[in-house]
C-alpha positions in Angstrom: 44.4 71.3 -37.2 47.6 72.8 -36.3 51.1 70.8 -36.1 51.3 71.3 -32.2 47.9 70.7 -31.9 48.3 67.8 -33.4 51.5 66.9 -31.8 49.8 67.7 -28.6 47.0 65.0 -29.5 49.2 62.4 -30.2 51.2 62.7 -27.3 48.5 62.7 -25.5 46.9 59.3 -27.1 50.3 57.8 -26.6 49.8 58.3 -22.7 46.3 56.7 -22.7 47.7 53.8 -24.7 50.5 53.4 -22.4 48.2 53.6 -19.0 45.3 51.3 -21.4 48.3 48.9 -21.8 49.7 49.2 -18.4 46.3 48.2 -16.7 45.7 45.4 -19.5 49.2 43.6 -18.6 48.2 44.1 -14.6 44.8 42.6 -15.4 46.1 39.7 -17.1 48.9 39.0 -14.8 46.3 39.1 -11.8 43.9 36.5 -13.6 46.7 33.9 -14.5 47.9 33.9 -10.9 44.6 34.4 -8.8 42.8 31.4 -10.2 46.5 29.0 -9.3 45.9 30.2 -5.9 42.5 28.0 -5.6 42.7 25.4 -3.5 39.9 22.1 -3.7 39.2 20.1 -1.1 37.9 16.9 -2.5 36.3 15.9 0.6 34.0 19.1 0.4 33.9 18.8 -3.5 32.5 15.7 -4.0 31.4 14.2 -0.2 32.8 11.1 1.5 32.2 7.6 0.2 31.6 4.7 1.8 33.4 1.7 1.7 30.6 -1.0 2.1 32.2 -4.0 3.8 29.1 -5.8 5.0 27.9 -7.9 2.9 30.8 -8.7 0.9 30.4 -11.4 -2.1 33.1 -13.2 -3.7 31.4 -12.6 -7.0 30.1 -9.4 -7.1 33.4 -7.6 -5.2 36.3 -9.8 -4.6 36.4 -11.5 -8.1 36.2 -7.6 -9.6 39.1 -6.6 -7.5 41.4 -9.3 -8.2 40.9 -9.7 -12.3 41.9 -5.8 -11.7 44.5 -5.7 -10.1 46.1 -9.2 -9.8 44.9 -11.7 -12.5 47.6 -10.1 -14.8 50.5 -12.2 -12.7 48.1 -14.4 -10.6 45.8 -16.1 -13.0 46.4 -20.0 -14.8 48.6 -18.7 -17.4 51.0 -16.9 -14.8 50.5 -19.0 -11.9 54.2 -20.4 -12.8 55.7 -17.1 -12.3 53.7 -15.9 -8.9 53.4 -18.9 -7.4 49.7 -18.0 -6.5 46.4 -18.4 -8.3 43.7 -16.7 -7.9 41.6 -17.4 -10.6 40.8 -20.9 -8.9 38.6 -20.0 -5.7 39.7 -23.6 -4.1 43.3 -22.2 -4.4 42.0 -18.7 -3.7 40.5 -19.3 -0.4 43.7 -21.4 0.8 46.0 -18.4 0.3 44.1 -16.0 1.3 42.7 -17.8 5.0 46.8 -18.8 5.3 47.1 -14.6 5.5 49.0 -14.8 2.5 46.2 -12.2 0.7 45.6 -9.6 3.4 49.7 -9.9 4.3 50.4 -9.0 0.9 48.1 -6.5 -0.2 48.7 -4.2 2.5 53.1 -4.7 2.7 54.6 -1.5 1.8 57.4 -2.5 1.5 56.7 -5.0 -1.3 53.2 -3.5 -2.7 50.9 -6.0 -4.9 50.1 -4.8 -7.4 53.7 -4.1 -7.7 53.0 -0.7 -9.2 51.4 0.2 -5.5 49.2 -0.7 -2.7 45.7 -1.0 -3.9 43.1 1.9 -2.6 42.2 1.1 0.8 38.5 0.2 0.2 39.4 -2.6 -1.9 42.4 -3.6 0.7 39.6 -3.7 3.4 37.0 -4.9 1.1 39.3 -8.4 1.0 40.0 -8.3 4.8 36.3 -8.3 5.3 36.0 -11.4 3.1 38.8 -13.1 4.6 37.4 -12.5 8.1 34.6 -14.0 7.2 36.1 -17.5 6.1 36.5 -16.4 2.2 32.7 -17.4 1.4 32.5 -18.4 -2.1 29.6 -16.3 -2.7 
């Protein structure tokens, strides 16, 4: 092989390399940004659910709710502090048929939890039960 054959061969690799690389970069740019473009619906994702507030039971749903989001400052051992208990149901049901339990999980302007308003299921999951005289059931 000649010198300016070879010279001629190099050069020539040297483009394809270039134009290999070129389309390489493009390719990786275009699958970094096509995939942030994606947009989810969660609605369509994973379909609606359904906030049962029929047959509500202070066992099964209230007392769930409360030790998870409220027993921390309303139980015996903080009653002191948040002048509400609602790990007794007798004192439970007094608050919470005075308004003082609906009122105060859904003020926005002073959320409990503290943190932030509760989801909405379990907001109207304790309005149900307080409509409905705060059975102990």
């Amino acid at each position: 092989m000649t010198n300016a054959r070879f010279k001629r061969l190099t050069s020539a690799m040297n483009i394809m390399l270039k134009k290999i690389s070129f389309f390489a970069i493009l390719a990786i740019i275009i699958s970094l940004t096509v995939p942030s473009c994606y947009y989810d619906n969660e609605q369509e994702l994973y379909g609606t659910t359904t906030c049962d507030t029929t047959a509500v039971s202070y066992a099964n749903d209230i007392v769930p709710i409360l030790e998870n989001n409220c027993y921390s400052c309303h139980d015996n051992g903080n009653f002191s502090i948040s002048n509400a208990q609602f790990d007794n149901y007798n004192l439970l049901k007094t608050y919470a048929t005075g308004g003082g339990l609906i009122g105060r999980t859904n003020d926005v302007s002073s959320p409990m939890p503290p943190a932030q308003l509760m989801d909405e299921c379990n907001r109207n999951i304790i309005k149900a039960w307080v409509e409905a005289g705060a059975p102990n059931n």
